[in-house]
C-alpha positions in Angstrom: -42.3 -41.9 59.7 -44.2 -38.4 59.0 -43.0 -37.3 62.7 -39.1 -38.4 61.6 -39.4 -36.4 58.5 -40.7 -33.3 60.8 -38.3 -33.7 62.7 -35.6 -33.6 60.4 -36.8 -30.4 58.5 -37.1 -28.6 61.4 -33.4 -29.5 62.9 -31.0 -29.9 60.5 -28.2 -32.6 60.3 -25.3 -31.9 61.0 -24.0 -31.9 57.2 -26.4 -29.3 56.6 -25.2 -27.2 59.2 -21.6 -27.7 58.0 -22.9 -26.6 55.0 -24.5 -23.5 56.5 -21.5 -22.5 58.7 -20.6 -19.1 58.0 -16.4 -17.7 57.3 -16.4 -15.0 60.0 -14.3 -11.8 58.7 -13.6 -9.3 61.4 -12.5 -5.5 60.9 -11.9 -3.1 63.2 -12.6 0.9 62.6 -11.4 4.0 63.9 -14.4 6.6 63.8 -11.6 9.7 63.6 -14.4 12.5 63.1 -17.6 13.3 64.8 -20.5 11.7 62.9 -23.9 12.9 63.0 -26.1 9.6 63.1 -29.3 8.4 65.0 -31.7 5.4 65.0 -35.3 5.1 64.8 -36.0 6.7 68.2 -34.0 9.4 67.4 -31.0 7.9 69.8 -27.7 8.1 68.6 -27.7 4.8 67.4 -24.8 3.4 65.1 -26.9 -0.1 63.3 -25.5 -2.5 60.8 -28.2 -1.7 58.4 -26.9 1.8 58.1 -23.2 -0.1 57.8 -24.2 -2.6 55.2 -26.1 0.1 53.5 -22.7 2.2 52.6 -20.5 -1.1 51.9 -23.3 -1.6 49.0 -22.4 1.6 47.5 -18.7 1.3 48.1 -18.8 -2.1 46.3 -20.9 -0.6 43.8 -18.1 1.7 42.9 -15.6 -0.6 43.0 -17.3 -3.0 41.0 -18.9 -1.0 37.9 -15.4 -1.0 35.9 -14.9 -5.0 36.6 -18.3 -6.0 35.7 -17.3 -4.0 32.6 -14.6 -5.3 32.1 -16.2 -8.9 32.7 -18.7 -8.5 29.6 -16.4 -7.6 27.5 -14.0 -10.7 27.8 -15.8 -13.3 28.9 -19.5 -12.7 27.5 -17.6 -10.9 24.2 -20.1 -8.2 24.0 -17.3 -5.5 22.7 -18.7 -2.1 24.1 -21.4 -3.3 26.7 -24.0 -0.9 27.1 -24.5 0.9 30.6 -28.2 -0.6 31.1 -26.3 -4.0 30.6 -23.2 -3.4 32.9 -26.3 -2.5 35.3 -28.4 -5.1 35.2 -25.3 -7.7 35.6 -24.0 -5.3 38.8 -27.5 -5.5 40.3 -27.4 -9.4 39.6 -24.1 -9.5 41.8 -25.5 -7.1 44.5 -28.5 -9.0 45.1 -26.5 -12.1 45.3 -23.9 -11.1 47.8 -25.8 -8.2 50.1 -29.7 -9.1 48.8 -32.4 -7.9 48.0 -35.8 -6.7 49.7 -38.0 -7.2 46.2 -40.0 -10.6 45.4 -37.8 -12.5 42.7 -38.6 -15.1 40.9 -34.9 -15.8 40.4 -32.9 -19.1 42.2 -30.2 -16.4 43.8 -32.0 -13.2 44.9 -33.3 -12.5 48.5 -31.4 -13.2 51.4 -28.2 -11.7 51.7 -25.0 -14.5 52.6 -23.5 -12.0 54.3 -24.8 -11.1 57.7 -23.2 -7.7 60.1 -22.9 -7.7 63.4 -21.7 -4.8 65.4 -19.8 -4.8 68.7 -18.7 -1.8 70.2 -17.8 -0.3 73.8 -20.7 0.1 76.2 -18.6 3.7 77.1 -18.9 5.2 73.8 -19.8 8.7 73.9 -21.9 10.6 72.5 -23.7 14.2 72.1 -27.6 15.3 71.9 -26.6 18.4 70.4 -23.1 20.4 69.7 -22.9 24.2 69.6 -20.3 26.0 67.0 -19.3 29.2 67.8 -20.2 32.2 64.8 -18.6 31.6 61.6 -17.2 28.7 62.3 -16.4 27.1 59.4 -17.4 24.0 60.4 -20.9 24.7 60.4 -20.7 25.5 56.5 -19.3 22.1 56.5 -22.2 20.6 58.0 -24.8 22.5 56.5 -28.4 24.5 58.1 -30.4 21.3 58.0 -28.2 19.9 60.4 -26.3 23.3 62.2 -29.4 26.0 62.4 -28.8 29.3 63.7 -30.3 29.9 66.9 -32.3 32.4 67.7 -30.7 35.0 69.2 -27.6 34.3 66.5 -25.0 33.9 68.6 -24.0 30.6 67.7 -25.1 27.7 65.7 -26.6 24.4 67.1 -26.3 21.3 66.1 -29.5 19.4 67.4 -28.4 16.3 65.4 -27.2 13.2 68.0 -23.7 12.5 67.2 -20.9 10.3 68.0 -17.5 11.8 69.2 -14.4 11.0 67.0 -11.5 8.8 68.7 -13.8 5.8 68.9 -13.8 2.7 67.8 -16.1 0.1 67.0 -15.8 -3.7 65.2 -17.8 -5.0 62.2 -18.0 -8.8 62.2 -18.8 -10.1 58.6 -20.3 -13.3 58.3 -20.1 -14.9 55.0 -22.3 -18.0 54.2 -20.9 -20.1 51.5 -23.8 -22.2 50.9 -25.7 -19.4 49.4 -22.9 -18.6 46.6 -20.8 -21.0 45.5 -23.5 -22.4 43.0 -23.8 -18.8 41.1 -22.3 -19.7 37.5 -19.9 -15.8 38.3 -18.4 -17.1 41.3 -17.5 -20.3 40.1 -14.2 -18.9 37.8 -14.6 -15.3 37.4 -15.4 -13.2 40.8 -14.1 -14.8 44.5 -16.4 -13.6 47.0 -13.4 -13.2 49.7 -12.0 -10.8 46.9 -15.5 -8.9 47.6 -15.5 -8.6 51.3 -12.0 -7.4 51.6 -12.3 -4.6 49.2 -15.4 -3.2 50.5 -14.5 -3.2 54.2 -11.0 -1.7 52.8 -12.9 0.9 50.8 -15.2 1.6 53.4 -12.4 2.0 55.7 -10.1 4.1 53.4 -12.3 6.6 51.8 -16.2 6.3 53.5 -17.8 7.5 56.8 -20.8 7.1 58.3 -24.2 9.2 59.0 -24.8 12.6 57.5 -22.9 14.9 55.9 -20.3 11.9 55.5 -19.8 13.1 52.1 -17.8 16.2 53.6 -15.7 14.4 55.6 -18.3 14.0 59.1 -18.4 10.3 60.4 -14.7 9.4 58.3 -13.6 5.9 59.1 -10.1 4.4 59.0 -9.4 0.7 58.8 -7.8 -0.2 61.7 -7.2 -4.2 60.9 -8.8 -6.2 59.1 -9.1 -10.5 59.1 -9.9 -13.2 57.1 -12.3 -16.1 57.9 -8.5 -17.9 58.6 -8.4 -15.3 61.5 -5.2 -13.9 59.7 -4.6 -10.4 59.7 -4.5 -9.0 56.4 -4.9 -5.5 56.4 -1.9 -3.6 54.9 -2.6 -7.1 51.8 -6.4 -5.7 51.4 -5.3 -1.8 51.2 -2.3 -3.1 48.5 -5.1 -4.9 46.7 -7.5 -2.1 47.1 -5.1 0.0 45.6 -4.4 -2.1 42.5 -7.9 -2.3 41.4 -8.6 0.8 41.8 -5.8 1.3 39.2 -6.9 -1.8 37.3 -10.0 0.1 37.1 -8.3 3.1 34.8 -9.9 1.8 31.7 -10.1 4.6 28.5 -14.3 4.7 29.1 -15.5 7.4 26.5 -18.8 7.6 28.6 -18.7 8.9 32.2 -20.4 5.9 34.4 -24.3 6.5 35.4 -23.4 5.9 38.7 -20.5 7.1 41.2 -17.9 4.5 40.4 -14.3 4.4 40.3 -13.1 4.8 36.2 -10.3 7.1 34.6 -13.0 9.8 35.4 -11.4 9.2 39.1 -9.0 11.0 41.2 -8.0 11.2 44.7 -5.3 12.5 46.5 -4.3 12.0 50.4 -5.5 8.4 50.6 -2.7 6.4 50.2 -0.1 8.0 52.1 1.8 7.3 55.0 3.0 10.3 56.2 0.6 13.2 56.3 0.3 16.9 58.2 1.2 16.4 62.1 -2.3 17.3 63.2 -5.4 15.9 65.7 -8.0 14.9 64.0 -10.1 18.2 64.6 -7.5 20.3 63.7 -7.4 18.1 60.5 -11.4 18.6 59.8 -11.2 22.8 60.8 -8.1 22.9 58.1 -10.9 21.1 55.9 -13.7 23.1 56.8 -12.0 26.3 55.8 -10.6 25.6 52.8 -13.9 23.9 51.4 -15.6 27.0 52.7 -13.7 29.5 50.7 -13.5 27.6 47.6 -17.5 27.6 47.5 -17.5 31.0 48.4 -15.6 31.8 45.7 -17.7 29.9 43.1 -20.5 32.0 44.3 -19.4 35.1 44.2 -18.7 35.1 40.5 -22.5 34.0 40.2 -24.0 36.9 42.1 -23.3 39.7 39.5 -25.0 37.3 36.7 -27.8 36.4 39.0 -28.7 40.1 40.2 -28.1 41.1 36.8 -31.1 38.8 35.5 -33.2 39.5 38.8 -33.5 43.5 37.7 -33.9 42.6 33.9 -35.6 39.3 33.5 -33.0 38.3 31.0 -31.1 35.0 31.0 -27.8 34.7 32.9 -24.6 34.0 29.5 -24.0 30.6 31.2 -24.8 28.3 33.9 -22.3 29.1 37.3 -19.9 26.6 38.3 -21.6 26.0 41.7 -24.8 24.5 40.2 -22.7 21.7 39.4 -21.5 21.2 42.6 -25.3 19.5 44.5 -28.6 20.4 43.9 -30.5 22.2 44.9 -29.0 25.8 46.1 -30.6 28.0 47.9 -29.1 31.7 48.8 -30.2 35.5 49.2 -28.6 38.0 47.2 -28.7 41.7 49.2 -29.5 44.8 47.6 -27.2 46.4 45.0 -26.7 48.1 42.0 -28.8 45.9 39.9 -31.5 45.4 42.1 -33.2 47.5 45.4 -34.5 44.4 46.9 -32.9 41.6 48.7 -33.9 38.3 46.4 -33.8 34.4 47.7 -32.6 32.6 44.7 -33.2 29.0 44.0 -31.5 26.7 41.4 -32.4 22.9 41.2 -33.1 20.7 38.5 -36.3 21.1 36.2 -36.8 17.4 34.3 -38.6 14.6 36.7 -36.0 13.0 39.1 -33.5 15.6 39.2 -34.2 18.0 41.9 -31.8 16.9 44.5 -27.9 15.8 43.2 -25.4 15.0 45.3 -21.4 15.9 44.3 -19.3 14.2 42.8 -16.6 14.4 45.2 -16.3 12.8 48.6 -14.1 14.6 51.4 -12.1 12.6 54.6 -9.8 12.5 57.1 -7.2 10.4 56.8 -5.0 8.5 59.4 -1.5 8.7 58.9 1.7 7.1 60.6 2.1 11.2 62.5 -1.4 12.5 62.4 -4.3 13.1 60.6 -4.7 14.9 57.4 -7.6 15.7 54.7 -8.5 14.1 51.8 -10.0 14.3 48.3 -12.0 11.6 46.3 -13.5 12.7 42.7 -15.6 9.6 41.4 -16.5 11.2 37.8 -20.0 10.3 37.2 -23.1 11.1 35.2 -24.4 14.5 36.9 -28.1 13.4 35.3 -29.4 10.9 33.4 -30.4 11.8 29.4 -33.7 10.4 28.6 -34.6 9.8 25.1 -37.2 12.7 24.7 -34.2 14.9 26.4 -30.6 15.0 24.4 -29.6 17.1 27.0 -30.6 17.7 31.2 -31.9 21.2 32.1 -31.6 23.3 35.2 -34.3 25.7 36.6 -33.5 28.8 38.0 -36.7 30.7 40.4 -36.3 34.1 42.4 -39.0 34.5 44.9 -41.2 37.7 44.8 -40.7 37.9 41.1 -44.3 38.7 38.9 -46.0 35.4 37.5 -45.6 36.8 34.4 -41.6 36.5 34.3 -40.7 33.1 32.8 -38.2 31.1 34.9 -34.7 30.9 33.3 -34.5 27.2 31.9 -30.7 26.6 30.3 -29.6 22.9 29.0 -26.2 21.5 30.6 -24.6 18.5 29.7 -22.6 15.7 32.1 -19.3 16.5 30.7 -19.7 20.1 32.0 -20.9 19.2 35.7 -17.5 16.5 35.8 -15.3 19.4 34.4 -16.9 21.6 36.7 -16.3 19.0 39.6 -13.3 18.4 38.3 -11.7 22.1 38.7 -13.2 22.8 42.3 -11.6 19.5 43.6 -8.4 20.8 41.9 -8.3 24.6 43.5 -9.4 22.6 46.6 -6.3 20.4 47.0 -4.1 22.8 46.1 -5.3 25.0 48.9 -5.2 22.3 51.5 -1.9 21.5 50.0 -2.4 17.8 49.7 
């Protein structure tokens, strides 16, 4: 008897495998611009980790307004704190992607959805890339990942990437088994509702590796099916669409985390007809007209900045560009106000807010006749405001400056970083005439 019971927990009948079987979803992607992306070994490795890692944060976004939304009609808790729309958004996450902490909890752990990637053994791809001077791509992709070389005749981009024009599938395997018990899924939230929308989010406004954020690595959804092997893509980019719409709600708060609100805007998305250009031509249009509305956001700093550098008095206000990622890091040559050249530094001075990203996200869409750029605003809290803080600070350091000169500390609040945000994604779209 002991040996039959073994046996039976170690191969399972074939109810319990029914039970176990998994809804297979399959989308296929487009990967339209080069992304800079590696593995462990430094090999330019695209892994479903990475993958799974940026549908959580795509569902996070889409999620935040509904889980909102959730508390307020069906738990009747009339103007839900954020800590509480949190802690009921993590509850979800852990449930559908998991979760690598010990919890004591029935439905935390392992993820019931599994990725698996299949692409073409002849994808190609690039140890290093070389721009040529000015290039505007390479203020795109940034100096950590497009250093000048040496002799400055060109930048190099020692980063592994992928070439655009590829394609890849995700296979999405959904285990019911591990879900359908969950007291949200049984009236409120359908999980097939929750792997649509983030593969159709993922594949409308995300990309992969670095600098994805400016448009490097964006994906377009090529088709998408459901575990009835139906294809259903143009239904998930309609639904996509709609609750992003739904997700308009009159929030008097912006939300702590990038999340689609009526903070958002976006423009070039949703289209079907878009500029007749190749992708690259698409991403140089981008890079240039990103580059000179930075540019022009520092400019109007430098006066303010040299200003303070020769007199050790505090700039009137804080420039737009702080707003815009943390930190920043820039030499200002010698002028009127000062007779040295100066490497200024701005970042964030309370615990935990050093680094920031944007809050905008830039792509390249597919259209019916080309490719075209886009632009995503997700409003979001540029900081959080702790208790013994009413209101986040910036710090300001010039190297080379006595010890004795005390670094220029001003207060900001969130409302001026999304307004800030807010304008530059404005002046950009209007440049790229989107």
């Amino acid at each position: 008897m002991e040996d039959t019971a073994a046996n039976t927990s170690k191969h399972p009948t074939l109810l319990q495998r029914i039970k176990e079987r998994a809804n297979c979803y399959s989308a296929e992607f487009e990967l339209t611009t080069t992304a800079l992306i590696f593995g462990g070994q430094k090999d330019c490795e695209l892994r479903e980790p990475s993958v799974k890692g940026v549908l959580r944060f795509w569902w996070r976004a889409l999620y935040w307004a509904k889980v909102r939304k959730y508390l307020i009609d069906i738990e009747e808790i009339s103007e839900p704190t954020h800590d509480q729309i949190l802690c009921r958004l993590h509850e979800l996450e852990k449930l559908i992607w998991g979760s690598a902490t010990e919890d004591t909890q029935a439905y935390s752990g392992k993820s019931c959805v599994s990725l698996k990637i299949h692409r073409p053994r002849s994808w190609h791809y690039n140890n290093q890339m070389d721009l040529e001077p000015r290039d505007p791509l390479a203020h795109l992709i940034g100096q950590q990942h497009a250093p000048w070389k040496k002799n400055k005749s060109k930048h190099e981009i020692a980063t592994p990437n992928l070439a655009g024009g590829q394609q890849f599938t995700l296979r999405l395997y959904v285990y019911p088994r591990r879900y359908l018990q969950h007291p949200l899924f049984s009236k409120h939230f359908s999980i097939e509702e929750h792997i649509s929308l983030a593969v159709a989010c993922l594949g409308t406004f995300g990309g992969i590796g670095a600098r994805a954020h400016n448009g490097l690595g964006s994906l377009n959804l090529l088709s998408f099916t459901d575990a009835a092997n139906t294809n259903c893509t143009d239904q998930a980019i309609a639904e996509l669409k709609s609750h992003i719409e739904s997700a308009q709600l009159q929030i008097t708060e912006l939300p702590p985390i990038p999340a689609f609100s009526s903070y958002t805007q976006h423009k070039g998305f949703f289209e079907s007809q878009g500029a007749n250009r190749k992708a690259e031509e698409a991403l140089a249009v981008l890079a240039k007209e990103y580059q000179y509305c930075r540019q022009s956001y520092q400019n109007q700093e430098l006066s303010d900045f040299a200003n303070w550098a020769a007199t050790h008095q505090q700039p009137a206000q804080i420039p737009d560009r702080f707003y815009l990622g943390l930190p920043i890091v820039w030499k200002v040559p010698q002028n009127s106000f000062t007779s040295l050249t100066q490497d200024y530094q701005i970042k964030g001075a309370l615990p935990g807010h050093d680094r920031r990203a944007s809050l905008y996200f830039l792509h390249i869409r597919k259209h019916e006749n080309g490719f075209s750029p886009a632009v995503l605003l997700l409003g979001s809290q540029y900081g959080w405001v702790s208790a013994s803080h009413d209101t986040l600070r910036a710090k300001f350091t010039i190297n080379g400056l006595p010890k004795d000169v005390k670094h220029y500390e001003p207060e900001f609040s969130n409302a001026d970083a999304y307004i800030a945000n807010e304008t530059f994604v404005k002046n950009l779209i209007n440049q790229l005439g989107i």
